[in-house]
Every structure is written in C-alpha cells, then in structure tokens.
C-alpha positions in Angstrom: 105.1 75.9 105.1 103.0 73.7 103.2 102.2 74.2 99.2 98.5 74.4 100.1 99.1 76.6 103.2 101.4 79.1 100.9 98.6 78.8 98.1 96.2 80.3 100.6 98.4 82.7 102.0 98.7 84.2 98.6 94.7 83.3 98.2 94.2 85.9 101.2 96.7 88.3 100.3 95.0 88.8 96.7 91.6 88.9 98.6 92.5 91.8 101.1 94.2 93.2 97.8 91.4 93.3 95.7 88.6 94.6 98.8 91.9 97.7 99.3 91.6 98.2 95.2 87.8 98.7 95.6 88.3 100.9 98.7 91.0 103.1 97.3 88.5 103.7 93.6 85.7 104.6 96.2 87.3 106.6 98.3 88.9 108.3 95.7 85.5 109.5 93.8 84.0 110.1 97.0 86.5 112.7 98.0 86.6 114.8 95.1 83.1 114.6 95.3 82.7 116.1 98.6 85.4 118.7 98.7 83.7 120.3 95.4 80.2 119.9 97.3 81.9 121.3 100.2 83.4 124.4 98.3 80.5 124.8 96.1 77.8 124.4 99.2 79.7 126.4 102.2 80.1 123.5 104.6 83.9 123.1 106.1 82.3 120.0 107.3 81.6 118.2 104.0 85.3 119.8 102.9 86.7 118.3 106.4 85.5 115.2 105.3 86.7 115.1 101.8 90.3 115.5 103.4 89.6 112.7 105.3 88.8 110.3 102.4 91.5 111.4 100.2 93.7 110.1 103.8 91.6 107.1 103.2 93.0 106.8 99.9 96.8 107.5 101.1 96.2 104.5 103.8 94.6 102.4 101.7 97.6 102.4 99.7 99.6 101.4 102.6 97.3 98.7 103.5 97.7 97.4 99.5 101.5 98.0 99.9 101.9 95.7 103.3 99.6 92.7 101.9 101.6 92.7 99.1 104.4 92.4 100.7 103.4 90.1 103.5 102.5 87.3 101.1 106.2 87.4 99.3 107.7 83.9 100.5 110.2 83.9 102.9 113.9 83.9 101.8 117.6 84.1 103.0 117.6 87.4 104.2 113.8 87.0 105.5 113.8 83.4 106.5 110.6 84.0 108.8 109.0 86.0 106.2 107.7 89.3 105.3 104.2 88.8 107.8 105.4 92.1 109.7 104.8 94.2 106.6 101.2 93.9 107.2 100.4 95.3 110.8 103.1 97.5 110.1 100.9 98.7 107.1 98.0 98.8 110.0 100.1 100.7 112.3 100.7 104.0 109.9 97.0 103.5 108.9 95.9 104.2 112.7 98.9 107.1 112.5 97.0 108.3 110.0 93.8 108.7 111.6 95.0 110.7 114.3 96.9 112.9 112.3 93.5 113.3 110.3 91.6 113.9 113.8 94.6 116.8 114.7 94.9 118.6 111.5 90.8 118.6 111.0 90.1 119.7 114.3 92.5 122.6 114.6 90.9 123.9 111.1 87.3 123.7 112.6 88.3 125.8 115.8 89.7 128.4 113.7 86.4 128.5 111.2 84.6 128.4 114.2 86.1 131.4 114.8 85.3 133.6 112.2 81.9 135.0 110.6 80.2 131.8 108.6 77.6 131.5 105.8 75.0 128.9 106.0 75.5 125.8 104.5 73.2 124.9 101.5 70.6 121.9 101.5 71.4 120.1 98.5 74.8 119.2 100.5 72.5 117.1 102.8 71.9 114.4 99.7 75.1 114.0 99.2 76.4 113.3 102.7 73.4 110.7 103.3 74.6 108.9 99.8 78.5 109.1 100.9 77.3 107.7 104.5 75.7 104.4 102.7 78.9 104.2 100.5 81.2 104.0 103.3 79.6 101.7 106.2 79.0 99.2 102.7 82.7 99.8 102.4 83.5 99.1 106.1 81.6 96.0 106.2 83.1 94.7 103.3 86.9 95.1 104.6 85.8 94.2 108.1 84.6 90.8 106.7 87.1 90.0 104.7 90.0 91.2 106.7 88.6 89.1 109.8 88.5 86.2 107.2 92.0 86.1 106.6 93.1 87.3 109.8 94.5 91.1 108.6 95.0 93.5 111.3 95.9 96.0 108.8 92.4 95.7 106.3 90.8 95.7 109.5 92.0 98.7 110.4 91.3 100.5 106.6 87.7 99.4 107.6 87.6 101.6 110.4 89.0 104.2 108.6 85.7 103.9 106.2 83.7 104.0 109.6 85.2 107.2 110.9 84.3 108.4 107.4 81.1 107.7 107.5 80.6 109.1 111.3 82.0 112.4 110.0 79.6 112.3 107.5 77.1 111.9 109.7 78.2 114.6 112.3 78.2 116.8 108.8 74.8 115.8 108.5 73.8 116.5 111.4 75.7 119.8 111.7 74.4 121.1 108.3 70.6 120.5 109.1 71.0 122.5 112.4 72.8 125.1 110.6 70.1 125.5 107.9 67.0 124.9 110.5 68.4 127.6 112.7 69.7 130.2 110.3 72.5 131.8 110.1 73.2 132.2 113.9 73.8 128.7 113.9 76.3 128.6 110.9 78.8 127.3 113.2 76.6 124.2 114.0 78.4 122.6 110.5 82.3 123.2 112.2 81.0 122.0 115.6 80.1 118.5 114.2 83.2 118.2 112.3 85.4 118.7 115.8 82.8 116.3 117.5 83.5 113.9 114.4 87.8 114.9 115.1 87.2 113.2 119.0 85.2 109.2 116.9 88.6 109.3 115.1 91.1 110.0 117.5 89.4 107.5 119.4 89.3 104.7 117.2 92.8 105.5 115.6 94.1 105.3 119.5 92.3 102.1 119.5 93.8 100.6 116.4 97.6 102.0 117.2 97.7 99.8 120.4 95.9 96.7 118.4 98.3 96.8 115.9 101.4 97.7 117.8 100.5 95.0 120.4 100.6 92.2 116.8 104.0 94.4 115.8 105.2 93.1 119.6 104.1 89.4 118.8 101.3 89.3 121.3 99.5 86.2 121.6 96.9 85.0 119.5 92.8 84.7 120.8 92.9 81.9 123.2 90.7 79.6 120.9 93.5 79.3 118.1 95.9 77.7 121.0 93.1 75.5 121.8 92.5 74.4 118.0 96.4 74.1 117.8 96.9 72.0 120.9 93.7 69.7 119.9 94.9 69.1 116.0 98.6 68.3 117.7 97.1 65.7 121.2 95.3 64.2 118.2 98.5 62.6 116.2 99.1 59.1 117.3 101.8 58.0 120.3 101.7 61.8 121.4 100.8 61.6 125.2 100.7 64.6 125.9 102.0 68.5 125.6 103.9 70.4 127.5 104.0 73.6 125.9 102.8 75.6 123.2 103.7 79.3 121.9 102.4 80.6 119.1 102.9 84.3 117.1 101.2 85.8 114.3 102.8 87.1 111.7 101.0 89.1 109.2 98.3 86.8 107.6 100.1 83.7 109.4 101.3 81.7 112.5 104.2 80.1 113.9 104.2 77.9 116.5 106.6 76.6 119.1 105.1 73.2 120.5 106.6 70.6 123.2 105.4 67.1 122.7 105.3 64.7 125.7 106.1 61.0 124.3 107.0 57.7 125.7 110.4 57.8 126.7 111.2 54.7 125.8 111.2 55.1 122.0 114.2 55.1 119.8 115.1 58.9 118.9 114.3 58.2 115.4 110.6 56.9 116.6 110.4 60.4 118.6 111.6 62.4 115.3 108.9 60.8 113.1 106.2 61.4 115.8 107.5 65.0 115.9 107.1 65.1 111.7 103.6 63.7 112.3 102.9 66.5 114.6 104.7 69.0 112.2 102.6 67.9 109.3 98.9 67.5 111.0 99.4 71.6 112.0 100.5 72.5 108.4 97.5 70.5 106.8 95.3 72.0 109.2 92.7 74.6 108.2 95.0 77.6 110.6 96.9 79.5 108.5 100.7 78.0 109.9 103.4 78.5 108.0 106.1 76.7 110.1 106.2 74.8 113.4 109.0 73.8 115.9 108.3 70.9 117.9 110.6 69.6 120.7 109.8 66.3 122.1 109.7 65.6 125.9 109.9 62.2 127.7 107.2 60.9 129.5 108.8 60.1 132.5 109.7 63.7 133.5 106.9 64.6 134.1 103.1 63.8 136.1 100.4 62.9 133.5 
C-alpha cells in the first residue's frame, strides 16, 4: 500500500473515530435523560428507549473498537491486515439491535399486561428534543461512514435511526395515552412493541449486509468499473482479462489479469505489471495492495 493510501486510511479511520466519540457522548446524556423522564413521567416507553440508547452506547464502543483496529498496518502475523475488525465491529452492532428489539418487546407485553398509570405531558418535550438529536446523529454517521466506505459506522447510524423511530412510537403512544385517559394507558407499551418490530427489521437488515462484507462479497459494480478503467488506461496494456476485487474494512484488494503483447521480454511485461500496480495505488480508491498477472495477447480474441 502506498504512503498516501495508508495516510488516508488512517485519515478515515480517525474520521469514523471521532463521528463514534460524538455518538457515544450523545447517546450517553440522552439515555440517562430519558430513563429518569421515563421513571419520573410513567412511560415504559420513554424507559424502553433509554435502554435502547445506553445499547447505542455499548455498540458504539464496538464500532470505535473495530476502526481502531482496522487502520493498524498490516504485519507478520496479519499480512493482509486488520480490515475485518471493522464489519465485524458492524456485525455485533446489528446483534445488538435485535437483542434490543427481543428484550424490549418481551417487557412491553408483560406491562401491557398489568394495570397502567397515564403517562405525563411534560414527557412529550422531551421525546420530540431526543428525536431531533438522533436523526442529526444518524445523518452525521451515515455521511461520513459512506465517505470512507464503513459498513460498521453505517450500521451505528442506523442504530441512532431505530432510536429515534422509538422515540417517535413513544410519542405517538404517550399522546394517545394522555388524549384518551387512562383506558388507554397501554397505548405508551403498544408503541414501544410496534417500535421492537423498525429494529428487528433493520438489525436483520444490517446482520446480512455486514455478514455478506465478513464473507468477502463483491464490491458495487461501479468500483470494478473505475478499477478496470484506471488499469486499460496504463500504456502497452491491451487489454484485461480479469479482475477480482474484496473489501476489507475501510480498503480493497484486487486481483487483476493484464492482457499484453506477447512478444515482449518478461522483464518489459513485469514493468508494465508495476505500472499497473502503481496507477491503482495512486488512484483516488482506497487499495491497499494489488496482484496483477500478466496474459499474452495471443491467447486470446481481442
């Protein structure tokens, strides 16, 4: 890997770091906030949801954990790196959710259950100013973890999304509770097991995403495309033959067969496959090593 590819490496790794920092501080104040509103206000909802930020916190910590470790260089025992660290990190993240949606859910059936008081109104304020904190807090990881290509920030984003769509069932729930009195107490635990079914769904979602990166699936079409364009473009290649390519935490390796004249001397082919090499590593794709095989022209109909 280039020095200016391994700068940026650790450039995005300190970015997602930094975004997880400010996620985990948030987080943090918001749950103790909304438990103690919860408690103090009667809504299981508003407590439900405190539980699920202080999760936030706990996968947030995971997510700062697997960047970390995903931009440590690679060495004789890791020779392809530490990249797996981060969608692992992703991977217990979207655990996490669905362990959330499970444990949250079983609680509201069983308040739902038993006698309830009414929630109280001044809960409502502070649901609306935790629902603006966390979608400002999911677009802010969303961006930056689509920036630099982290499956694992990502996924903490959504886990501020779910937050903020159990906030909103709270909402929701509470203000029919209080508009209908206290036969519809319940209203407050309904919304919190409609808010358990948004994030089972989207941790289901984010397990297979991140599992599917954990397998080495293939990256969005368009990189191979940029990849095969940056490597027809170095002089005396004629063509390619094949190209793989894996991602790997917050980069990509790639496994590139380069059609040249057959005629060359081996050491003309080597250089061409260095100039190949190089052009990927320079490019703006965040590479961090490349394999190219070189193929004679004559094998094969251009």
């Amino acid at each position: 890997m280039s020095k200016n590819n391994n700068s940026q490496l650790i450039s995005n790794a300190m970015r997602g770091i930094r975004v997880t920092v400010l996620g985990i501080l948030v987080s943090s104040a918001l749950a103790v906030v909304k438990v103690i509103t919860g408690v103090v206000g009667n809504s299981y909802a508003l407590v439900a949801d405190g539980i699920e930020s202080l999760l936030d916190v706990i996968s947030a910590l995971v997510v700062w954990g697997g960047l970390k470790i995903a931009a440590s260089p690679p060495d004789k025992r890791y020779p392809f790196g530490y990249g797996k660290a981060e969608p692992l990190a992703g991977l217990v993240v979207s655990v996490a959710l669905l362990a959330a949606a499970a444990g949250i859910a079983i609680q509201s059936i069983r308040e739902i259950r038993v006698p309830q008081h009414t929630p109280e109104s001044f809960t409502l304020i502070i649901l609306v100013l935790v629902v603006i904190a966390k979608e400002t807090m999911y677009r802010v990881l969303k961006r930056v973890g689509t920036s630099i290509s982290s499956s694992a920030l990502q996924t903490d984003a959504w886990h501020h999304r779910s937050d903020a769509l159990t906030s909103i069932a709270a909402f929701v729930g509470i203000s029919i509770a209080l508009i209908g009195g206290e036969g519809y107490a319940t209203a407050d635990e309904w919304a919190a097991l409609f808010a358990c079914v948004v994030i089972a769904f989207n941790g289901t979602r984010l397990f297979k995403k991140t599992l599917a990166e954990v397998m080495d699936i293939a990256p969005p079409a368009d990189v191979e495309r940029r990849i095969r364009a940056i490597a027809s473009s170095v002089d005396r290649v004629v063509a390619l033959h094949m190209c793989r390519v894996r991602k790997s935490g917050l980069v990509l390796f790639v496994d590139i067969h380069v059609v040249v004249d057959g005629n060359i001397p081996v050491r003309e082919g080597h250089a061409i496959a260095h100039d190949v090499k190089d052009a990927l590593l320079k490019s703006e794709l965040s590479i961090q090593d490349v394999d190219v095989h070189i193929e004679p022209a004559d094998q094969f109909r251009l």
